[in-house]
C-alpha positions in Angstrom: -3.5 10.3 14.9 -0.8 11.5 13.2 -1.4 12.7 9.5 1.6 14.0 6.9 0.8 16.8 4.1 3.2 16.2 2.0 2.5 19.3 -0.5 4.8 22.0 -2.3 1.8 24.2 -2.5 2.2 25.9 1.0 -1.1 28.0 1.1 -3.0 24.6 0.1 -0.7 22.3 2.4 -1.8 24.7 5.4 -5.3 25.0 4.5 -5.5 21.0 4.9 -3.9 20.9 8.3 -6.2 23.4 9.7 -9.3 21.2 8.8 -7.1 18.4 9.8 -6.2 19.7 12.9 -10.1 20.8 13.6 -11.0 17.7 13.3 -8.5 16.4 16.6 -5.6 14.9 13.7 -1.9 16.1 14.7 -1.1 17.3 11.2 3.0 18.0 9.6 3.2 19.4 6.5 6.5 19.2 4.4 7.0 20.2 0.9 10.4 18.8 -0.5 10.0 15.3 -1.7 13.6 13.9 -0.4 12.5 15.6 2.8 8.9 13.7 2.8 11.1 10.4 2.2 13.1 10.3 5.2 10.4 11.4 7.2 7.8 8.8 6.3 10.3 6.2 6.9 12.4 7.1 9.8 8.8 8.5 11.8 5.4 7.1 12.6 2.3 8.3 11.1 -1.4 7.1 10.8 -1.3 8.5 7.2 0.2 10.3 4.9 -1.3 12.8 2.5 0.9 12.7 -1.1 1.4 15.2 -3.7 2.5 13.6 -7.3 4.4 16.7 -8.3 7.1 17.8 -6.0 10.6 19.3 -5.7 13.4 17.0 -6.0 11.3 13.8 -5.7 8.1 12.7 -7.3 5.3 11.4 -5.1 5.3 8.4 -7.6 8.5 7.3 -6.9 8.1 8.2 -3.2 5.4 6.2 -3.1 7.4 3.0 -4.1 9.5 3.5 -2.1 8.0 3.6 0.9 6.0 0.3 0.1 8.9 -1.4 0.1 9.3 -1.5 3.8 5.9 0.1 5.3 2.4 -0.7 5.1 1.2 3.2 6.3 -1.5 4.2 4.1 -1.1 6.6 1.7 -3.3 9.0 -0.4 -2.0 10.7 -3.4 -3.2 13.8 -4.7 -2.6 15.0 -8.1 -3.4 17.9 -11.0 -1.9 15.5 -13.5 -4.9 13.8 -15.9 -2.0 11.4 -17.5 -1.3 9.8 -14.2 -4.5 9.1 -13.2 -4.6 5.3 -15.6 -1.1 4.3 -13.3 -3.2 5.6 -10.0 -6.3 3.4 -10.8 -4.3 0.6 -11.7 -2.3 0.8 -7.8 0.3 -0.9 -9.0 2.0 1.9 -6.9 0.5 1.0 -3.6 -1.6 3.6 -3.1 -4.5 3.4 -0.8 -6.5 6.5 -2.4 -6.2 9.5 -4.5 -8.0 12.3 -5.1 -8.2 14.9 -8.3 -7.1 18.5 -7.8 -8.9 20.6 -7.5 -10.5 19.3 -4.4 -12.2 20.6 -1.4 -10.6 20.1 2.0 -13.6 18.6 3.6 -13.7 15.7 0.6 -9.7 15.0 2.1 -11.2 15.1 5.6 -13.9 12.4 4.1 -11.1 10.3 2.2 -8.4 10.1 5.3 -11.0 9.2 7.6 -12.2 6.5 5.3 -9.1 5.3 4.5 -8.3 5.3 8.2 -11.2 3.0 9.0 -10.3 0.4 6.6 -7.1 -0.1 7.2 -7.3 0.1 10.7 -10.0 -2.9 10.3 -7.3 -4.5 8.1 -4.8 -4.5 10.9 -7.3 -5.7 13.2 -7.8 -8.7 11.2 -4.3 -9.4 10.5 -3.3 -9.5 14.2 -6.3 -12.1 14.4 -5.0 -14.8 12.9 -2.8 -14.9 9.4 1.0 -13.6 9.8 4.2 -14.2 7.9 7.4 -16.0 9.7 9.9 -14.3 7.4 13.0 -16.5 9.2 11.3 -19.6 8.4 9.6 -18.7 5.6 6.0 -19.4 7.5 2.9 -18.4 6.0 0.6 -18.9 9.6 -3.3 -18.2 10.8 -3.4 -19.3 14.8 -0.8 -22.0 15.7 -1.2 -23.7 12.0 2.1 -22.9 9.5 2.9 -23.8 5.9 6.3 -23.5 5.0 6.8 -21.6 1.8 9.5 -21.3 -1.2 11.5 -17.9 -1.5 10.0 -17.2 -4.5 6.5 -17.9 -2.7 7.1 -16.2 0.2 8.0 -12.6 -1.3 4.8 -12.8 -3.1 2.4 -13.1 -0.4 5.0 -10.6 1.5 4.2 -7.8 -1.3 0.2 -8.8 -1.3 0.6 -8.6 2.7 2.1 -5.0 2.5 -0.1 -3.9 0.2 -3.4 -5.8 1.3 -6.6 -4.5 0.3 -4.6 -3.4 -3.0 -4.5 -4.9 -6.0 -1.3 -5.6 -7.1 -0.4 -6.0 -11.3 1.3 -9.7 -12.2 4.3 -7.4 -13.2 4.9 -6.0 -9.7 4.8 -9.2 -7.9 6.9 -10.7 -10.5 9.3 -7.9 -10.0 9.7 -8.4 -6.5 9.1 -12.4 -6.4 12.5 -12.6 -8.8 15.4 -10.6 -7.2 17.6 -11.7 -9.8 15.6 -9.7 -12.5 14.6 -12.5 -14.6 12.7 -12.4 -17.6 9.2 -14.3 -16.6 5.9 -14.6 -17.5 2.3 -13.7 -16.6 1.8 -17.3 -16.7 4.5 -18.1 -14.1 2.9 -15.8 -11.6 -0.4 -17.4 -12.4 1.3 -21.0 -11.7 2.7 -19.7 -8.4 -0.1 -18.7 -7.1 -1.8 -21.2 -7.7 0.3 -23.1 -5.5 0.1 -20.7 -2.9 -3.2 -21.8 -2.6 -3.1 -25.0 -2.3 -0.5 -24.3 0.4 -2.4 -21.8 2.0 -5.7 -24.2 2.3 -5.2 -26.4 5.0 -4.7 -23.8 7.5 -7.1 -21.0 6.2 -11.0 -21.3 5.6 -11.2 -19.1 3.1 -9.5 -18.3 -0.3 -6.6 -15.5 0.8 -5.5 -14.6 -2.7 -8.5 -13.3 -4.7 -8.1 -12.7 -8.7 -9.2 -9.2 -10.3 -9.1 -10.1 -13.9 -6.7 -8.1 -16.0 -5.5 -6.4 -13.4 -3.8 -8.9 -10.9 -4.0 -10.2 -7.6 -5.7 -8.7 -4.1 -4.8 -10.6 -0.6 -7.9 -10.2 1.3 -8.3 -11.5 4.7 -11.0 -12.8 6.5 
């Protein structure tokens, strides 16, 4: 599997591919952010390991980026106390992160973790539910609802970032393109909707609540 360090500390960046590499992971480290960028989205990796504070782009803002267009787990790593609140609340997509100081072996731990539950994730999405974004299709088997736009971008961003809890604000943000001013209780509405859409064709309840946080879509 292929694993990116993404850290400007060079003696710690190498330090994690040699455990990484000892334990059979092809490991790339990189430490300019604009570098990471462009090589998290134009190449394939398993995972990528993600420093916060970097040269000439943040990991934050790498971070959103990326989610954007790419589902490849991500775990952050960061010295900074005051970001930990915005890490806990993965609004950013985050799969993980971990405090510095650390020990290489807990990274070892974390990536493989990580690795196994989105790698079961995947599994269960090429099961059964899948999004027809020309048709705006939300489908499990050979069963389809057609959604609105507005519906469809929202279980888009849950999709990308399943697993994840995602903040009313975020969805809202990429539900209305035209940067409307909404409210909590429009994305509440909506997805309520969504379910009753989603029903018919799917056993279970997709869209699961966290309360005061936002919304996780969890498969079955």
């Amino acid at each position: 599997m292929n694993i990116l360090i993404v850290e400007d500390e060079i003696d710690l960046g190498e330090i994690l591919q040699d455990y990484l590499t000892s334990e059979n992971f092809s490991a790339t480290l990189v430490s300019d952010g604009e570098l990471a960028l462009q090589k998290i989205l134009s190449e394939k990796w398993d995972l990528v390991l993600l420093d916060v504070m970097l040269p000439n782009r943040d990991g934050l803002s790498i971070c959103q980026e990326v989610r954007k267009t790419s589902q490849v787990p991500i775990i952050m790593t960061t010295a900074k106390v005051e970001e930990i609140d915005r890490l806990l609340g993965l609004e950013l997509g985050a799969d993980d992160y971990i405090c510095k100081p650390f020990s290489p072996r807990e990274v070892i731990a974390r990536v493989k973790a990580v690795l196994r539950r989105t790698n079961k994730t995947d599994e269960q999405q090429d099961a059964g539910f899948r999004l027809d974004k020309e048709r705006q299709y939300a489908c499990v088997g050979d069963q389809c609802v057609e959604l609105t736009s507005i519906e469809f971008r929202i279980l888009e961003t849950l999709l990308l970032n399943k697993q994840r809890v995602i903040s009313r604000d975020v969805l809202l943000k990429n539900a209305y393109t035209d940067h409307r001013i909404v409210s909590d209780r429009t994305m509440d509405s909506h997805i309520t909707k969504l379910r009753k859409k989603l029903s018919p064709i799917c056993n279970d309840d997709l869209i699961h609540s966290v309360y005061g946080v936002g919304y996780r879509l969890q498969l079955p």
